[in-house]
C-alpha positions in Angstrom: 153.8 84.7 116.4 151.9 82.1 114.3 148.2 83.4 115.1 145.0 81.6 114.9 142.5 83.2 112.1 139.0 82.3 113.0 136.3 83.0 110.2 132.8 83.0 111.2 130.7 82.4 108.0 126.9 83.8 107.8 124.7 80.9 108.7 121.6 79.7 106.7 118.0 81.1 106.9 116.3 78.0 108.9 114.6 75.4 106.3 111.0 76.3 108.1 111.0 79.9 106.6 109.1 79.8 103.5 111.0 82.1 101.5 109.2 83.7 98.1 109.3 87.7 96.5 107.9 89.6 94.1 109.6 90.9 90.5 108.4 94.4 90.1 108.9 97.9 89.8 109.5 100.5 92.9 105.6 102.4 92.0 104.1 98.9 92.8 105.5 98.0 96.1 102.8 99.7 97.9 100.2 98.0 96.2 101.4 94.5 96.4 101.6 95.3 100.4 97.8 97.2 99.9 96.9 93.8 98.7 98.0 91.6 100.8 96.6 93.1 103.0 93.1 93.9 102.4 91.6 91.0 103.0 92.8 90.0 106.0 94.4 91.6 109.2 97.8 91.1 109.3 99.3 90.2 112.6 103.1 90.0 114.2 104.6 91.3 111.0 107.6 93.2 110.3 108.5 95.1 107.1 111.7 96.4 106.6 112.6 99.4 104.3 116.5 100.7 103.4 115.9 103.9 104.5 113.7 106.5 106.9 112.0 108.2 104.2 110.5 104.8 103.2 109.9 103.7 106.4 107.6 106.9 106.8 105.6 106.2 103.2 104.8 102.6 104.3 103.7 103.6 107.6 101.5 106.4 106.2 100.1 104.0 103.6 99.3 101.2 106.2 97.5 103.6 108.7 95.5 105.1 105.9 94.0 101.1 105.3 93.2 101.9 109.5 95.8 99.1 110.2 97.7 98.9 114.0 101.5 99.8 112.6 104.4 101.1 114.3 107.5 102.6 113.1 111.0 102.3 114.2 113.7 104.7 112.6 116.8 106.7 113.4 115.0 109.8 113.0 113.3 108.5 116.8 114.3 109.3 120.3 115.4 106.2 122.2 112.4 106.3 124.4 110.6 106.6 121.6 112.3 103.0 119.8 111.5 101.6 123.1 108.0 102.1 123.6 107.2 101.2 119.9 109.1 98.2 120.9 107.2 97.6 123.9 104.2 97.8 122.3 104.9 96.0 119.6 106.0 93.0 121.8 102.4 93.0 124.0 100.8 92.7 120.9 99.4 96.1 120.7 101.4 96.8 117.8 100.6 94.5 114.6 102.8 95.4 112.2 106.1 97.1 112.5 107.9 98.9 109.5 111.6 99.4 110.6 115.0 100.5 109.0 117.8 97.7 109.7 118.4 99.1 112.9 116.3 96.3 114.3 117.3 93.5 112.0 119.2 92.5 114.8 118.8 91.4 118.2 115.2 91.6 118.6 114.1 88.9 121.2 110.3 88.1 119.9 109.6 85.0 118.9 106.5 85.1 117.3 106.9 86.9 114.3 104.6 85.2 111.4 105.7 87.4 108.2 108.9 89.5 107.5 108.6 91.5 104.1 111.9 93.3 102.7 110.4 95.9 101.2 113.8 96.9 99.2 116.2 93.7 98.8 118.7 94.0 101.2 122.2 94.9 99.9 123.8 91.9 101.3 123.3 88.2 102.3 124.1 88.3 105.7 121.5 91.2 106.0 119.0 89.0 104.3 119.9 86.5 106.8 119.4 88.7 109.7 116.0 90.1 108.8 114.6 87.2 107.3 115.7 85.3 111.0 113.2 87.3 112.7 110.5 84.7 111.7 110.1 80.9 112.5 112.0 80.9 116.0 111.1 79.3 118.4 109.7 76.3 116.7 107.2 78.5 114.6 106.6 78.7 111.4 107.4 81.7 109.3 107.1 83.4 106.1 109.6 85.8 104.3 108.7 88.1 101.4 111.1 89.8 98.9 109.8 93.0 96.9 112.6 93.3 94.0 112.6 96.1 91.3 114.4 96.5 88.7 117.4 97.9 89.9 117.4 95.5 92.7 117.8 92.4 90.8 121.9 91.8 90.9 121.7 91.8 94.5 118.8 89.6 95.1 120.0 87.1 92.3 123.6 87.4 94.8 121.4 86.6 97.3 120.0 83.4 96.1 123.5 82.4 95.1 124.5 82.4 98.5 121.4 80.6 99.6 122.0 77.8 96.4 118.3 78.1 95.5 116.3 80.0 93.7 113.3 82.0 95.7 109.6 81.5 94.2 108.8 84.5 92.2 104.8 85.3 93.0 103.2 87.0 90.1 101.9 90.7 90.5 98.4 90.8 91.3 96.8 91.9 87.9 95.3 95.2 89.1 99.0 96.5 89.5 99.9 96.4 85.6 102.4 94.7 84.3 105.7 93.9 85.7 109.5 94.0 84.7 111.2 90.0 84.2 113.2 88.8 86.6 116.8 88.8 84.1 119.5 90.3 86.6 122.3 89.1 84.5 120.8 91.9 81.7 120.3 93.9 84.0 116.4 93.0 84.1 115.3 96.0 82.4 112.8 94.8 79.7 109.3 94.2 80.0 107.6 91.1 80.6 105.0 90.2 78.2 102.1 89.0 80.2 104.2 86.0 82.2 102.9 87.2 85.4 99.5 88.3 83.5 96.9 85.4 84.3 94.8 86.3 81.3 97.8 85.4 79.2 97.4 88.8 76.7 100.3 91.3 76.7 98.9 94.4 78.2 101.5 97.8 77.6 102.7 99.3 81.0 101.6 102.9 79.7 102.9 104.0 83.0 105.8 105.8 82.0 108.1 104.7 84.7 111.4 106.9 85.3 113.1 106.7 88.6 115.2 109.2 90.5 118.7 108.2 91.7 117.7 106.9 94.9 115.6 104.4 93.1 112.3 105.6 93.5 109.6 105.5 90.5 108.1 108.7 89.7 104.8 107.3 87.7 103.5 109.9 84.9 99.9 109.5 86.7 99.0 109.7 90.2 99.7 105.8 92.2 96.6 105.7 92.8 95.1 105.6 89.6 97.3 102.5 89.0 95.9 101.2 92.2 92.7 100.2 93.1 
């Protein structure tokens, strides 16, 4: 009789994560991770993917730049999740690319940059992964890839956080990419907004995309990526 209802509402991300993303579409995601980067060796990282299949891409494209990455999936034995977590803790490990199975829970305090390589289908799951960085004390930085399909959630997102997230332009070499309108459905082009030279350049990329999302380019990616 007469019971208590107790609702725990999703906390939020800590003020000290600097949160910003990029608007884009799926064929650029590697190369806006190729870019940054290639300049410098990234360090205590984590980049998480929505599924096992992307997980693998990221990883193969990382360890082709000859970068220290790790990869954490369901498709691994337990031993296995442990000793890429072991090593990733020691430091012998730089970045790890990981489904959600480790957006939770993990004790390391010292993460610098979490990148959500696909936006996260909720806000509490944003919450959880983005939490990874700045504990501790620490500063931390949390990056947002969003295509086009993408854009209803993250927009959900930030009205759960009351702000809008800083929307980094595309570096240049990556073509032009999609505006960030998720109330219509974000599917026309930008016209050189995120171009810094100002002059409307066509895609000519032919994007179509599968039903899982995924871009399938008319040319090869890396002819679109230098």
């Amino acid at each position: 009789n007469n019971p208590a209802e107790v609702k725990l509402a999703v906390s939020k991300p800590a003020d000290k994560i600097v949160q910003a993303a990029y608007v884009c579409y799926e064929n650029q995601k590697l190369g806006i991770i190729r870019s940054l980067f290639a300049e410098q060796t990234p360090e205590r990282v984590i980049i998480f993917a929505s599924s096992k299949i992307k997980v693998k891409e990221v990883t193969k494209a990382l360890k082709q730049m000859k970068l220290n990455v790790g990869e954490m999936h369901s498709d691994l034995e337990q031993a296995q999740r442990e000793e890429v977590m072991y090593e990733f803790k020691a430091g012998r490990i730089n970045i790890l690319v990981a489904t959600d199975i480790v957006a939770r829970g993990i004790d390391i305090d010292d993460i610098r940059l979490v990148i959500n390589y696909d936006v996260p289908h909720d806000s509490e799951d944003y919450v959880h992964r983005i939490g990874r960085t700045a504990r501790a004390n620490n500063d931390g930085v949390a990056l947002t890839f969003i295509s086009e399909k993408e854009q209803s959630n993250f927009k959900n997102i930030e009205n759960f956080l009351e702000k809008t997230i800083y929307k980094i332009p595309v570096p240049e070499e990556l073509g032009e990419a999609p505006e960030y309108k998720p109330k219509s459905g974000g599917g026309s082009r930008r016209k050189g907004s995120y171009n810094n030279s100002g002059n409307g350049r066509k895609k000519g990329n032919g994007n179509r995309r599968n039903d899982d999302g995924k871009a399938k380019p008319k040319r090869p990616l890396k002819k679109e990526i230098k």
